[in-house]
PyMOL commands that place a pseudoatom at each C-alpha (Angstrom):
pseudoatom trace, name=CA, resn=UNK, resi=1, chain=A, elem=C, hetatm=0, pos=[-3.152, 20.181, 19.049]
pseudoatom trace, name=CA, resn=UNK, resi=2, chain=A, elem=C, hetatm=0, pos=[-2.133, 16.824, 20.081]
pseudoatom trace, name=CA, resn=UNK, resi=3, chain=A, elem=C, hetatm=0, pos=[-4.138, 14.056, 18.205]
pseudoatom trace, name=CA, resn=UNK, resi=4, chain=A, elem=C, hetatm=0, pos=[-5.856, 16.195, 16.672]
pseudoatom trace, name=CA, resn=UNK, resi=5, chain=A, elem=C, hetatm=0, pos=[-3.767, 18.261, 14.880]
pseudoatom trace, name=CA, resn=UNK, resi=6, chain=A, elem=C, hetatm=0, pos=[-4.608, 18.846, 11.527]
pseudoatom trace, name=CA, resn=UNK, resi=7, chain=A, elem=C, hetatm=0, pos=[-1.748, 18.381, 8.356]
pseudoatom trace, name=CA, resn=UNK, resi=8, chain=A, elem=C, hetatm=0, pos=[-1.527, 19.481, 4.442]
pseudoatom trace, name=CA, resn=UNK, resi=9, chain=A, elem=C, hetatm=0, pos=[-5.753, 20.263, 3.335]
pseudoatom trace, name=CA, resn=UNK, resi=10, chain=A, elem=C, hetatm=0, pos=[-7.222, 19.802, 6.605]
pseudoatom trace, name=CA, resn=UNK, resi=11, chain=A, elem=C, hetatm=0, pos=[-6.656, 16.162, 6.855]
pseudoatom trace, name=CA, resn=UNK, resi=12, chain=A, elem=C, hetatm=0, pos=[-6.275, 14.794, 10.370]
pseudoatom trace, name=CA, resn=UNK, resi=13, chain=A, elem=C, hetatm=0, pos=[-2.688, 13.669, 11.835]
pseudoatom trace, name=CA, resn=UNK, resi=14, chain=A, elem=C, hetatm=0, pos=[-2.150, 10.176, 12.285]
pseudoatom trace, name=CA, resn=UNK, resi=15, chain=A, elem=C, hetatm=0, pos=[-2.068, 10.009, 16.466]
pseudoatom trace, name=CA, resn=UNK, resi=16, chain=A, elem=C, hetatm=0, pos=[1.489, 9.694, 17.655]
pseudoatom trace, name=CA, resn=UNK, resi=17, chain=A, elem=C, hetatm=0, pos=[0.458, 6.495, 19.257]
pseudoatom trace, name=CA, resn=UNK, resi=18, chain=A, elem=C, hetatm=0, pos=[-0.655, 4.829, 16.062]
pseudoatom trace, name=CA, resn=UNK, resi=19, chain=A, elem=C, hetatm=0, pos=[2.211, 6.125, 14.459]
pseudoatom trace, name=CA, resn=UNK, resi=20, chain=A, elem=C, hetatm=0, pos=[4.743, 4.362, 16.802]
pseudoatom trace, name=CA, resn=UNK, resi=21, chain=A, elem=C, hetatm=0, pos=[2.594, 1.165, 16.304]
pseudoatom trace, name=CA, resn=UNK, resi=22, chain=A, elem=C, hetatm=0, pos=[2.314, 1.161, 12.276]
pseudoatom trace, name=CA, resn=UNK, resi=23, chain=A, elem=C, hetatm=0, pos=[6.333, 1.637, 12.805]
pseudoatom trace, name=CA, resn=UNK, resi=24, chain=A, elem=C, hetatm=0, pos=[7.344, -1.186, 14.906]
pseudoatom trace, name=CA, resn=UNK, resi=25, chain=A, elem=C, hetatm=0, pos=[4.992, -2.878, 12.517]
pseudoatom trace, name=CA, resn=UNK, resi=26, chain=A, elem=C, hetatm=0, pos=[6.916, -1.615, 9.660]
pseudoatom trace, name=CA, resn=UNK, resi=27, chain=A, elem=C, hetatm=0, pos=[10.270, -1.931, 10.806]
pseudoatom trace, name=CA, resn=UNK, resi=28, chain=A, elem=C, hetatm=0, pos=[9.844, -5.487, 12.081]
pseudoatom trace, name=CA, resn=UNK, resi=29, chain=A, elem=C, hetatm=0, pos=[8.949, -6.618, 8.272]
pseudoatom trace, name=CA, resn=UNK, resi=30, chain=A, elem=C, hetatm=0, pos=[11.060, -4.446, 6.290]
pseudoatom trace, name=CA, resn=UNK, resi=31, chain=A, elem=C, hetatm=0, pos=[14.254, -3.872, 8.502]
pseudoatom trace, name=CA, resn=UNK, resi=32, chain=A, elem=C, hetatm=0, pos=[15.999, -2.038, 6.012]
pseudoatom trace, name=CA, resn=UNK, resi=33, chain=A, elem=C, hetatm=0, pos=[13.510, 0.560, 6.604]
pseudoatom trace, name=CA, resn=UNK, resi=34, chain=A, elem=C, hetatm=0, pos=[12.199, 0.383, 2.796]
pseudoatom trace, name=CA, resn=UNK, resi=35, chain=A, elem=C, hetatm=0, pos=[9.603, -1.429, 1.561]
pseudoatom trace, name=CA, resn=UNK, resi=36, chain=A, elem=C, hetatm=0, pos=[10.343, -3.284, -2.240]
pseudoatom trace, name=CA, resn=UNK, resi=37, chain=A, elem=C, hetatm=0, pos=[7.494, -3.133, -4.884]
pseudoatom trace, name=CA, resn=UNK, resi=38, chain=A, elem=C, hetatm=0, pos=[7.597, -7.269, -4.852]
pseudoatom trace, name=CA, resn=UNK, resi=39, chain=A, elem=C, hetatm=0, pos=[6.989, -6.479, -0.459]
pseudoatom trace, name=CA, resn=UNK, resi=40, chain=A, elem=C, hetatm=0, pos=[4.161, -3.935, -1.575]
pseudoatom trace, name=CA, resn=UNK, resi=41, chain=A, elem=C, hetatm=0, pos=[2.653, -7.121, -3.786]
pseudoatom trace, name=CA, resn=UNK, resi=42, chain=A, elem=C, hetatm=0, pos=[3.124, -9.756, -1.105]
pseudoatom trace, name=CA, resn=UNK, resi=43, chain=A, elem=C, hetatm=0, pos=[1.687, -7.562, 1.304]
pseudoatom trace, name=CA, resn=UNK, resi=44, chain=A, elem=C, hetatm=0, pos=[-1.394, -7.085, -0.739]
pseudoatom trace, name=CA, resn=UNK, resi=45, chain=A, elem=C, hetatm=0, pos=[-1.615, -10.759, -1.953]
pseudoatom trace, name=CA, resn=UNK, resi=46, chain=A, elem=C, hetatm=0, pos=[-1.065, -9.609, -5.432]
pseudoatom trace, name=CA, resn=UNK, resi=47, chain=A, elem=C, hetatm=0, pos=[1.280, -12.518, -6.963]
pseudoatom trace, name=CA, resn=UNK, resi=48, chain=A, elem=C, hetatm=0, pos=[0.795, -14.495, -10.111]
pseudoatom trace, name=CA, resn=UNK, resi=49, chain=A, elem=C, hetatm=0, pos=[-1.167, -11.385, -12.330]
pseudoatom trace, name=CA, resn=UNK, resi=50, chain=A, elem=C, hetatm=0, pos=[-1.875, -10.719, -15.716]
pseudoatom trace, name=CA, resn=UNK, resi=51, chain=A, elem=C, hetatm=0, pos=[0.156, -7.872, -17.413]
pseudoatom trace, name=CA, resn=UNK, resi=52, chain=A, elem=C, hetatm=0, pos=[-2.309, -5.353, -17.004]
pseudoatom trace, name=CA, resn=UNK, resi=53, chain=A, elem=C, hetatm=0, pos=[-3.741, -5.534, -13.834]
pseudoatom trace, name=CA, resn=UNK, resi=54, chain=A, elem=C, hetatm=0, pos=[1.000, -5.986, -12.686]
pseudoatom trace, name=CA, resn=UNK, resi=55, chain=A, elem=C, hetatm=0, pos=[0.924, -2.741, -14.799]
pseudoatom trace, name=CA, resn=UNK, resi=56, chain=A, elem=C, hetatm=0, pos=[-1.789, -1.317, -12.585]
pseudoatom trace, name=CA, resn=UNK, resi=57, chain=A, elem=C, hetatm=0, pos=[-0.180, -2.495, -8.927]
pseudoatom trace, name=CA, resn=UNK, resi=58, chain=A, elem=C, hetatm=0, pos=[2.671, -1.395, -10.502]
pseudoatom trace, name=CA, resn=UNK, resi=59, chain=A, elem=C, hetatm=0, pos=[1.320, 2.577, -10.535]
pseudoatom trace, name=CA, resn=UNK, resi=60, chain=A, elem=C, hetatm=0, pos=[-0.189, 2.787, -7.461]
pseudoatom trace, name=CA, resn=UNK, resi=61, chain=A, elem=C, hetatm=0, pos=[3.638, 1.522, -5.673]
pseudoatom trace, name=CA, resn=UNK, resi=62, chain=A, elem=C, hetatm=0, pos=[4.999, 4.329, -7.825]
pseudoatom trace, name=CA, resn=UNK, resi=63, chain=A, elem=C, hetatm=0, pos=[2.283, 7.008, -6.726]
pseudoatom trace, name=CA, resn=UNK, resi=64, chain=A, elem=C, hetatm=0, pos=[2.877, 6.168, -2.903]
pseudoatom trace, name=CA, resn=UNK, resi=65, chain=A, elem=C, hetatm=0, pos=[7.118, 6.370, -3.780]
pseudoatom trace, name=CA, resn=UNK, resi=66, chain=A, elem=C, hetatm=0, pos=[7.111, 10.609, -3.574]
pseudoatom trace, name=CA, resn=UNK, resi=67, chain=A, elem=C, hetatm=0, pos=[10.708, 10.540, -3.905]
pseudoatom trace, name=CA, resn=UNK, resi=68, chain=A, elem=C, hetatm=0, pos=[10.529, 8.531, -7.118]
pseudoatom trace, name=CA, resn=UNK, resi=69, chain=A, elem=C, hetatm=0, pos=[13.608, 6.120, -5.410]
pseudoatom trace, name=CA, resn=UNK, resi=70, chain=A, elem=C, hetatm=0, pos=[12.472, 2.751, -6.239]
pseudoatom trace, name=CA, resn=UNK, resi=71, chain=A, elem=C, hetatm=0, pos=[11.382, 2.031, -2.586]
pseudoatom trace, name=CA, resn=UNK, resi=72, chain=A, elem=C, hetatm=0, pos=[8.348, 2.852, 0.027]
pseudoatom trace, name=CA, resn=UNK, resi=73, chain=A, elem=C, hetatm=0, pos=[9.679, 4.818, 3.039]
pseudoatom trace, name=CA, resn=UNK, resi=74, chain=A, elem=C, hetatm=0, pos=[8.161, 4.567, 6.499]
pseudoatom trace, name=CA, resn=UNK, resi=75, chain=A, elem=C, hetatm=0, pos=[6.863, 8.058, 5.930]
pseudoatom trace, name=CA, resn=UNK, resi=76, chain=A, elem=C, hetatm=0, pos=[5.315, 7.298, 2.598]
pseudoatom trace, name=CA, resn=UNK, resi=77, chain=A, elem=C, hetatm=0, pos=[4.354, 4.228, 3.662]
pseudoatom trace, name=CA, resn=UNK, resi=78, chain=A, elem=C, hetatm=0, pos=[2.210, 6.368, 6.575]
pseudoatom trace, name=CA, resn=UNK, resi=79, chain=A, elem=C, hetatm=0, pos=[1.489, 8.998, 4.452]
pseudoatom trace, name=CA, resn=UNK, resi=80, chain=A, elem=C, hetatm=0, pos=[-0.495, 6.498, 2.235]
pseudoatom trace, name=CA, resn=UNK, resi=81, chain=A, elem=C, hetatm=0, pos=[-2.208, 5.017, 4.998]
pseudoatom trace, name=CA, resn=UNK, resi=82, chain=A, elem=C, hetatm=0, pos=[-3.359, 8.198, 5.847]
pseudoatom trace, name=CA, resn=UNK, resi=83, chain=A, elem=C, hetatm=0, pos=[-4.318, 9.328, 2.490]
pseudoatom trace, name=CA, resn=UNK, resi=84, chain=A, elem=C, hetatm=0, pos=[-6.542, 6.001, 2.457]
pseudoatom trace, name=CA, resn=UNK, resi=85, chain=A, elem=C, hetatm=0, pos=[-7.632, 5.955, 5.924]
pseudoatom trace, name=CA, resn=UNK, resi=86, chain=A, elem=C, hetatm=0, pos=[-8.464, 9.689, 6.975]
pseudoatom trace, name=CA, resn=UNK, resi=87, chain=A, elem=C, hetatm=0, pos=[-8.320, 11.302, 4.105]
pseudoatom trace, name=CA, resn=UNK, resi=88, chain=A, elem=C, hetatm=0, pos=[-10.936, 13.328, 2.831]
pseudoatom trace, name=CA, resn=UNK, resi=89, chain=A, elem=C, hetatm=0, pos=[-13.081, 12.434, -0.730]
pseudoatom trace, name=CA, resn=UNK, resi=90, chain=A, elem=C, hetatm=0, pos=[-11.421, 15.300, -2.429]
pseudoatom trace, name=CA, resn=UNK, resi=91, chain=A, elem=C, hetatm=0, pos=[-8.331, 13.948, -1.508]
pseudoatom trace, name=CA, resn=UNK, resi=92, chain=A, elem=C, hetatm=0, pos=[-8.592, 11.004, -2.783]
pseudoatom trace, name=CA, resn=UNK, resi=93, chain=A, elem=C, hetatm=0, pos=[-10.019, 12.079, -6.027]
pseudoatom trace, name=CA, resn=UNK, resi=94, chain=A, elem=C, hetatm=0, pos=[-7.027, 13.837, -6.720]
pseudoatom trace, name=CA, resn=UNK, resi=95, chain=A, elem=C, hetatm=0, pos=[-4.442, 10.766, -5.617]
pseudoatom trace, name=CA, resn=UNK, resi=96, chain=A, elem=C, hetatm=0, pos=[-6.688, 8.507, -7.816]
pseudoatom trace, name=CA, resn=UNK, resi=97, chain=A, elem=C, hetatm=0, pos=[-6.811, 11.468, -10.650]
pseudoatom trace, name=CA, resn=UNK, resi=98, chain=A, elem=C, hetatm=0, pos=[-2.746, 11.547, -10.329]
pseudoatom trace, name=CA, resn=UNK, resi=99, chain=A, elem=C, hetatm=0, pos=[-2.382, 7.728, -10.593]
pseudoatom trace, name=CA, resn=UNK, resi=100, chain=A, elem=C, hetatm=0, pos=[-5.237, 7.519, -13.943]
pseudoatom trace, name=CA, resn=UNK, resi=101, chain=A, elem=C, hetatm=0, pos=[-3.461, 9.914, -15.593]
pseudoatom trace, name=CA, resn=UNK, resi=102, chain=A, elem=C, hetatm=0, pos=[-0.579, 8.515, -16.915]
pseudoatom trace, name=CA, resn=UNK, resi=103, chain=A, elem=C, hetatm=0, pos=[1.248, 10.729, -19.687]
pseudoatom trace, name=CA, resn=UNK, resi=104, chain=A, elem=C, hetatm=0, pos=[0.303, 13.541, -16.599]
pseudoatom trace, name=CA, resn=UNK, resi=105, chain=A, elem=C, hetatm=0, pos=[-1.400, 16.479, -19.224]
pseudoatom trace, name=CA, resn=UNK, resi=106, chain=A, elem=C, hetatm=0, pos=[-4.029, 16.917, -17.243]
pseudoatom trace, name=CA, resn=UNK, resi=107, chain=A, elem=C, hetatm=0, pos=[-6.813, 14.636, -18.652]
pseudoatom trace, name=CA, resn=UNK, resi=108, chain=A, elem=C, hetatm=0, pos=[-7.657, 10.986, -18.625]
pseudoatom trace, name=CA, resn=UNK, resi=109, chain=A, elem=C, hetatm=0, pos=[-8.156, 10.355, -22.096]
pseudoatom trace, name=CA, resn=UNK, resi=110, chain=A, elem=C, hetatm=0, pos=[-9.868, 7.431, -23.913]
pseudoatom trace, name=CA, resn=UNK, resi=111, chain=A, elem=C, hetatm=0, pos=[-6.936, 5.294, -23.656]
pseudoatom trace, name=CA, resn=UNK, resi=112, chain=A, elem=C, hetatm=0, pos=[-6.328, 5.864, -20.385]
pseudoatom trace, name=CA, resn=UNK, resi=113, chain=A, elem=C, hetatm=0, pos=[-10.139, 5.158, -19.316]
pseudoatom trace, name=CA, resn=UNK, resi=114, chain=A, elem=C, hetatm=0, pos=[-9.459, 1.895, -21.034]
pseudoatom trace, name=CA, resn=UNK, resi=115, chain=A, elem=C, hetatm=0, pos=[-6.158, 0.886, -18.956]
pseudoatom trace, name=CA, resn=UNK, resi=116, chain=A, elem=C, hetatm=0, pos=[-7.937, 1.488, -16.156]
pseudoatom trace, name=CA, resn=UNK, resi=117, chain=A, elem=C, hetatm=0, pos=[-10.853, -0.609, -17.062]
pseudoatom trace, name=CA, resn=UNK, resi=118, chain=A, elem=C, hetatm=0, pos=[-8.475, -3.994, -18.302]
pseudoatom trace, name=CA, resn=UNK, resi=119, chain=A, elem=C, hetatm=0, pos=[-6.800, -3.257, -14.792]
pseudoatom trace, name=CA, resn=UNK, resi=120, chain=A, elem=C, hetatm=0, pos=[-9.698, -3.232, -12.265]
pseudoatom trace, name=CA, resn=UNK, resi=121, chain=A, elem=C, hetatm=0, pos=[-10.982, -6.283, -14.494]
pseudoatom trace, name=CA, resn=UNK, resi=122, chain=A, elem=C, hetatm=0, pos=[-7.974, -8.087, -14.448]
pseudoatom trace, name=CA, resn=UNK, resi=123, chain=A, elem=C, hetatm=0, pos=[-7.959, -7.749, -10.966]
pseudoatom trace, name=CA, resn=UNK, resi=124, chain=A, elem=C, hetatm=0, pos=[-11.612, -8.230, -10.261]
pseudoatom trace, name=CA, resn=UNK, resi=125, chain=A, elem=C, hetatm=0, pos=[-12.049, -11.149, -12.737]
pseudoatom trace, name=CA, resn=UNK, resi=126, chain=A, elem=C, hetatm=0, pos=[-15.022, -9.411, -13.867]
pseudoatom trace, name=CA, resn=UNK, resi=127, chain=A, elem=C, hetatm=0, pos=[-15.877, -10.622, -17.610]
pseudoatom trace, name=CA, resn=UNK, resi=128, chain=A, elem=C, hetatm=0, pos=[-19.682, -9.210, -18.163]
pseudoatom trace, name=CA, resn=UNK, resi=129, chain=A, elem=C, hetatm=0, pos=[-18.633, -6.682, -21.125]
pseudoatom trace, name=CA, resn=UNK, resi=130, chain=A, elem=C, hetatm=0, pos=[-15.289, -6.248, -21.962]
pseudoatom trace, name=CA, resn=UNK, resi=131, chain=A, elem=C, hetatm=0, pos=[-12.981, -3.327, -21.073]
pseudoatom trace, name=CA, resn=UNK, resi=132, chain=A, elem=C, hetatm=0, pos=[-13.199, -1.981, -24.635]
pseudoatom trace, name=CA, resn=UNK, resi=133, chain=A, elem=C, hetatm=0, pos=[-17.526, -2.274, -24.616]
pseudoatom trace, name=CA, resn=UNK, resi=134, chain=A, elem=C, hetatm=0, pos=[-17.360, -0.639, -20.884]
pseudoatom trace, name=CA, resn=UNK, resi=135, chain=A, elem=C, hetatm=0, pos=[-14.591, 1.984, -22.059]
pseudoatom trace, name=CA, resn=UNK, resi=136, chain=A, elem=C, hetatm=0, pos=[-16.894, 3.154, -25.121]
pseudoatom trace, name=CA, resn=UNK, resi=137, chain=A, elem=C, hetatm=0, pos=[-19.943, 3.111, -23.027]
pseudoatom trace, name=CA, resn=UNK, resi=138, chain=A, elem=C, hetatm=0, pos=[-18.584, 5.472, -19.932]
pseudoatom trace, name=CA, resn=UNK, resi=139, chain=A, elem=C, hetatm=0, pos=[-16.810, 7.547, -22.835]
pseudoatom trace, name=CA, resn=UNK, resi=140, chain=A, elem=C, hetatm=0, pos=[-19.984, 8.252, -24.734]
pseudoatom trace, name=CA, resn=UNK, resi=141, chain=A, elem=C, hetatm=0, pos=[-21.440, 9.659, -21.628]
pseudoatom trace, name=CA, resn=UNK, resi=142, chain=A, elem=C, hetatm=0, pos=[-19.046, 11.406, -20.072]
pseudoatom trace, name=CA, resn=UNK, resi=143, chain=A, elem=C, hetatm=0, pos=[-17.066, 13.172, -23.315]
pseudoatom trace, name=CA, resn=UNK, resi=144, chain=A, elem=C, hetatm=0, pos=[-19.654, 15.567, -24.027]
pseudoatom trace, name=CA, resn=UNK, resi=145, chain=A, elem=C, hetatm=0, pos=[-18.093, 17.921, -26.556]
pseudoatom trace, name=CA, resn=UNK, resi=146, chain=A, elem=C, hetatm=0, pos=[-16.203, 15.203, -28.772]
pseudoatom trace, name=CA, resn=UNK, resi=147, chain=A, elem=C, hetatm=0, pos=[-12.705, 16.298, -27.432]
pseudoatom trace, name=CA, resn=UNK, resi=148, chain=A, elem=C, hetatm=0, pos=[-11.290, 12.884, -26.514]
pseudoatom trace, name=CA, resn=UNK, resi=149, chain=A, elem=C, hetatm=0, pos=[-10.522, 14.045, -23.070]
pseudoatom trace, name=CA, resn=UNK, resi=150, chain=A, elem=C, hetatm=0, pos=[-13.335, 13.167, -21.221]
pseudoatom trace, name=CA, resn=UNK, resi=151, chain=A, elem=C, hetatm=0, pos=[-12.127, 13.932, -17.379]
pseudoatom trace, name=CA, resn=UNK, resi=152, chain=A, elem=C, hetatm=0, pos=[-10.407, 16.752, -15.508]
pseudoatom trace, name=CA, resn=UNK, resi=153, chain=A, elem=C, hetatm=0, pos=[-9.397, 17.042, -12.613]
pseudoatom trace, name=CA, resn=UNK, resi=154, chain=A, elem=C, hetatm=0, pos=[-11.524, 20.014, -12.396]
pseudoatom trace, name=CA, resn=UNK, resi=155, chain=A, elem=C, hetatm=0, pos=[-14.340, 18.648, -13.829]
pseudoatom trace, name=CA, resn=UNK, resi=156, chain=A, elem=C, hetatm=0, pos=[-14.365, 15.484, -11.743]
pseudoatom trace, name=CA, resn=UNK, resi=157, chain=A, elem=C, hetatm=0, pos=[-14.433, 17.478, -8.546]
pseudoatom trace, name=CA, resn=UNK, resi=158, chain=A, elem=C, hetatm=0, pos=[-16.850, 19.462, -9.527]
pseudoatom trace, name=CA, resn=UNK, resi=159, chain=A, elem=C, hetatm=0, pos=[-18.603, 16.378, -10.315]
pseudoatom trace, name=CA, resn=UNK, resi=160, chain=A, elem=C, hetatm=0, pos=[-18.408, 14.826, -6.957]
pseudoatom trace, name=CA, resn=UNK, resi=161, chain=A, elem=C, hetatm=0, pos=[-19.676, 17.911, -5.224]
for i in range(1, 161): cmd.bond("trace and resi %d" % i, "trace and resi %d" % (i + 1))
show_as sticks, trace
zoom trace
């Protein structure tokens, strides 16, 4: 019990202590109680970006707003922290799984793969090959049987195992 008490897939409770401090925190710079997605950027440094990698900052705010209302509630806001700070691998292959897959059937396609790429690189500044050349090369070796849909959920878990 207590600090220890364990939430949704065994993941470990946020102590009520470090609760009460992330919410003076929070409360103290947002004192409407929500957090805006141009907050979410300032907060993260993340002003002044290319399309892609806005597009990209962009879906991770709207993955961490559950309610889908435009804004970051203290208990999403927490909820996030805990997902990124306590929460288990398998967890966080499935937040990261939710937030690749855009169009949500299930499968990060080729297309997707390469969004994901022109984000991390727009935000990395990383230039070596571009996201197209990197794309094609992961996608060769992970699309085994030609489909186009070259990671589940399922199969990137199993992966990771």
């Amino acid at each position: 019990m207590g600090n220890n008490e364990s939430i949704a897939g065994g993941q470990k409770a946020v102590p009520a202590k470090e609760t009460y401090v992330w919410y003076k925190k929070f409360m103290r710079e947002y004192p409407s109680g929500l957090q805006t997605l141009h907050e979410f950027k300032t907060l993260l440094g993340l002003q002044g970006l290319n399309q892609k990698a806005n597009q990209h900052v962009d879906q991770v705010y709207n993955t961490f707003d559950m309610n889908k209302d435009g804004f970051i509630d203290f208990l999403e806001f927490i909820a996030a922290i805990n997902l990124v700070v306590r929460g288990k691998m398998e967890q966080k292959l499935k937040w990261y799984f939710k937030l690749y897959d855009a169009d949500g059937n299930g499968s990060i396609d080729k297309k997707e793969l390469l969004n994901i790429f022109m984000a991390v690189q727009a935000l990395n500044g990383q230039q070596t090959l571009s996201p197209e050349e990197f794309t094609n090369l992961v996608f060769h070796k992970i699309d085994k049987n030609n489909d186009g849909k070259a990671i589940t959920l399922l199969g990137l878990t199993f992966f990771t195992k």
